[in-house]
C-alpha positions in Angstrom: 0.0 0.0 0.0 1.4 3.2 -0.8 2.2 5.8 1.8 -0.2 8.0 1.4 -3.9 7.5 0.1 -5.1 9.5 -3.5 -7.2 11.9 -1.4 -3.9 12.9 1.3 -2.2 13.4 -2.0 -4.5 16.1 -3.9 -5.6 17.8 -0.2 -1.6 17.8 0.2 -1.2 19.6 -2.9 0.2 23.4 -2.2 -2.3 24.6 -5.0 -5.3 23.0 -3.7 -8.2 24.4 -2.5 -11.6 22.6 -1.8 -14.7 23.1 -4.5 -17.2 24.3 -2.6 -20.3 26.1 -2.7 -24.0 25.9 -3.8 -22.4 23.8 -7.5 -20.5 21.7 -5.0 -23.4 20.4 -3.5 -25.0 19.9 -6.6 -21.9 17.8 -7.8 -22.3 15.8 -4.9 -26.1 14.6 -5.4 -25.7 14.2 -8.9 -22.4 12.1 -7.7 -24.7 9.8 -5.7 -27.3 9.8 -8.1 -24.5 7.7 -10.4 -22.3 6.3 -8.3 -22.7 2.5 -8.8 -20.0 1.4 -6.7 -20.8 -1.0 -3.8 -19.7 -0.4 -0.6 -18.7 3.0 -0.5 -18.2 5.5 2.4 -20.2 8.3 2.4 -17.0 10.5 3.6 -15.3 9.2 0.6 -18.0 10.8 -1.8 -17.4 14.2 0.2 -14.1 14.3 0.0 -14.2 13.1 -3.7 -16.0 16.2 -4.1 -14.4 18.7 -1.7 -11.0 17.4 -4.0 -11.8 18.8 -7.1 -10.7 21.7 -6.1 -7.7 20.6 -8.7 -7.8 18.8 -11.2 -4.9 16.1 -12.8 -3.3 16.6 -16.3 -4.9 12.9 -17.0 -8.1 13.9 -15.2 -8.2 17.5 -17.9 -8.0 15.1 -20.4 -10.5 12.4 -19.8 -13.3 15.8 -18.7 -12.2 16.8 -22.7 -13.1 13.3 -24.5 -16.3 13.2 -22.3 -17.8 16.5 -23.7 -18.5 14.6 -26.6 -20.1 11.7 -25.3 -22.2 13.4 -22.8 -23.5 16.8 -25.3 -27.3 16.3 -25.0 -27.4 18.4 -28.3 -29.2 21.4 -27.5 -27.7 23.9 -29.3 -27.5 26.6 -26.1 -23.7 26.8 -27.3 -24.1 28.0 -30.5 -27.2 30.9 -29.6 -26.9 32.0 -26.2 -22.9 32.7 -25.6 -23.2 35.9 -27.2 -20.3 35.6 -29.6 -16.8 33.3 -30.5 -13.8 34.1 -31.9 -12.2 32.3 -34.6 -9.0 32.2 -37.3 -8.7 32.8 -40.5 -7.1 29.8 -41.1 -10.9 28.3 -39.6 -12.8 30.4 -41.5 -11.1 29.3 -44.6 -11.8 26.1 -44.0 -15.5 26.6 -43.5 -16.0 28.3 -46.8 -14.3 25.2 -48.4 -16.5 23.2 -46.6 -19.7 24.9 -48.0 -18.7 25.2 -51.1 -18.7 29.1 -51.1 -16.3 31.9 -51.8 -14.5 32.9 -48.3 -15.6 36.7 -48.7 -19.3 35.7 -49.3 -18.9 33.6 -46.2 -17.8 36.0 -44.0 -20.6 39.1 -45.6 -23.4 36.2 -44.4 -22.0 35.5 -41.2 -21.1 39.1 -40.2 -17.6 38.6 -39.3 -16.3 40.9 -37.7 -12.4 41.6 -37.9 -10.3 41.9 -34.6 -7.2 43.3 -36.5 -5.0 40.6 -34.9 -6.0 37.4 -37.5 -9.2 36.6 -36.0 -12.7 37.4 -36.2 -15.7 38.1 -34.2 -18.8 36.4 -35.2 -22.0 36.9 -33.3 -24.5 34.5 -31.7 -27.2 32.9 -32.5 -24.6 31.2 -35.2 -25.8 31.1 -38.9 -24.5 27.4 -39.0 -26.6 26.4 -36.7 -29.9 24.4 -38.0 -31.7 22.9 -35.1 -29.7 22.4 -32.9 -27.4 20.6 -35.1 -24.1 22.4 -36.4 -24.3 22.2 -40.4 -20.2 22.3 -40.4 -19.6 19.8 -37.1 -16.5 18.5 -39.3 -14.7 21.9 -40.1 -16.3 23.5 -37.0 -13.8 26.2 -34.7 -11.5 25.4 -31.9 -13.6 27.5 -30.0 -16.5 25.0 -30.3 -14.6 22.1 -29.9 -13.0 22.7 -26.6 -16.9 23.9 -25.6 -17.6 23.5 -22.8 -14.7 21.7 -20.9 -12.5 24.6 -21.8 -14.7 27.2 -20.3 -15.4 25.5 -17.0 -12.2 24.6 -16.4 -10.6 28.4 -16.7 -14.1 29.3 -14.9 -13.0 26.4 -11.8 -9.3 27.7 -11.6 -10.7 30.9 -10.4 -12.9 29.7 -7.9 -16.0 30.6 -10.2 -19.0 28.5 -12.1 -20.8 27.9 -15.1 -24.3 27.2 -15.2 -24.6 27.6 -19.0 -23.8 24.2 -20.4 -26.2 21.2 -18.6 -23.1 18.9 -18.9 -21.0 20.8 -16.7 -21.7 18.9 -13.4 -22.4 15.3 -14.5 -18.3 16.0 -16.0 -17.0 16.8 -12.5 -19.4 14.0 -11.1 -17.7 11.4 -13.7 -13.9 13.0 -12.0 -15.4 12.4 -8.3 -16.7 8.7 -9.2 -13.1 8.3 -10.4 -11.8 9.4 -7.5 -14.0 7.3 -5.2 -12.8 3.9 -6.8 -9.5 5.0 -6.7 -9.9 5.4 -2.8 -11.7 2.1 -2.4 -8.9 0.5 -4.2 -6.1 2.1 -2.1 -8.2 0.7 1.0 -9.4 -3.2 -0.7 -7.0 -3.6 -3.4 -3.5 -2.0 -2.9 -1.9 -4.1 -5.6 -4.6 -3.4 -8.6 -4.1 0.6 -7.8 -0.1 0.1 -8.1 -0.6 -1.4 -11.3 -3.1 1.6 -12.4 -0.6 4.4 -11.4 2.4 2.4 -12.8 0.5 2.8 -16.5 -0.6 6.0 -15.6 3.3 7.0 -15.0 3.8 5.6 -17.9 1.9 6.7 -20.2 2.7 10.5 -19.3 6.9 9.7 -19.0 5.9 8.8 -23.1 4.6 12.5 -23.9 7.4 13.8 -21.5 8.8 15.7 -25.0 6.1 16.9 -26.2 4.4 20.0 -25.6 1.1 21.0 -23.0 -1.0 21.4 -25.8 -0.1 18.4 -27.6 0.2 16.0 -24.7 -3.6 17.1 -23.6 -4.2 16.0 -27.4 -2.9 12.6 -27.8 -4.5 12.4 -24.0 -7.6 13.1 -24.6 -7.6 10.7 -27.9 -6.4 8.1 -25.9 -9.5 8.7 -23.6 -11.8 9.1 -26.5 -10.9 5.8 -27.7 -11.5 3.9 -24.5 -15.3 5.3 -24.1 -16.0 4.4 -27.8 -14.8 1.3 -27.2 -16.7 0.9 -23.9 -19.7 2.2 -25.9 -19.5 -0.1 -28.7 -18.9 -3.2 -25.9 -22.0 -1.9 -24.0 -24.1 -2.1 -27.0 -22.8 -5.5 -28.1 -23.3 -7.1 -24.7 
């Protein structure tokens, strides 16, 4: 058994500081309301939760590949955040995309130019039909990274976001995570050795590359493992 459990390592953490307040608690039902292990101490949920004060590069990862399983598809994203920003370069690759010249693209969305290689474009967006996003392929950075990207720079601050119904079943799936891993340090020692061990070494793998492509290959790895635990789950 290791020295110290998962939890005495993240509250031990010089940059932690709890998650707390009225989203914490709602975490923490909606926790419960999933939480299918047996067996589990209650104190272990609240601390799972009080924990997420900070978050692991892994953990960063695993919240991005999840956005895309868990989107319930109802457009909010794409009418109600007032505006994005994208590139060129993105805008480009839209017009190819429809087919149409890139200055007629950007007279039907409205872009507006920020003078520094990006754009403005307002909200509701105009490639939005339903509340299904006519370029999905091609669409902007901007929209990928939605909403894991927002609620994570939101949760480093100590702040929330209520905009995206997602939000709290993605820290829930993080505090589940963290529960088994507790229970494991407690019943099986051995099997949570063996889980770090590939954990350590699958990150001393990306030790060259950069943030930004580390959190990449990451969260593909991730994204791989739920499609294939999708694709089980249907065929079971």
């Amino acid at each position: 058994m290791e020295n110290k459990s998962p939890f005495d390592q993240i509250f031990g953490n010089p940059d932690f500081r709890p998650f707390a307040g009225p989203r914490a608690f709602r975490v923490l039902k909606l926790t419960k309301e999933m939480l299918k292990i047996s067996s589990v101490d209650e104190e272990d949920v609240l601390k799972a939760v009080s924990s997420l004060g900070v978050l692991l590069e892994m953990e960063v990862a695993m919240i991005f590949a999840m956005q895309n399983f868990f989107c319930t598809r109802c457009g909010d994203c794409c009418r109600n955040r007032g505006s994005i920003r994208v590139s060129k370069q993105e805008l480009e690759r839209i017009s190819e995309y429809k087919k149409k010249s890139y200055k007629k693209l950007k007279e039907e969305i409205r872009s507006f130019p920020l003078g520094n290689g990006t754009f403005r474009i307002s909200q509701p967006c105009k490639f939005l039909i339903g509340n299904e996003c006519s370029i999905y392929p091609v669409r902007p950075s901007v929209c990928k990274s939605y909403p894991a990207s927002e609620f994570l720079k939101n949760l480093a601050v100590g702040g929330g976001n209520d905009r995206c119904p997602i939000d709290d079943k993605l820290l829930a799936e993080i505090a589940i995570k963290r529960v088994f891993e507790e229970k494991l340090y407690k019943d099986k020692p051995e099997e949570l050795k063996k889980l770090n061990d590939q954990r350590r070494k699958d990150l001393a793998a990306l030790a060259n590359f950069t943030p930004t492509e580390r959190l990449s290959r990451l969260t593909q790895s991730y994204s791989r493992y739920l499609q294939n635990k999708t694709l089980n789950a249907k065929n079971s």
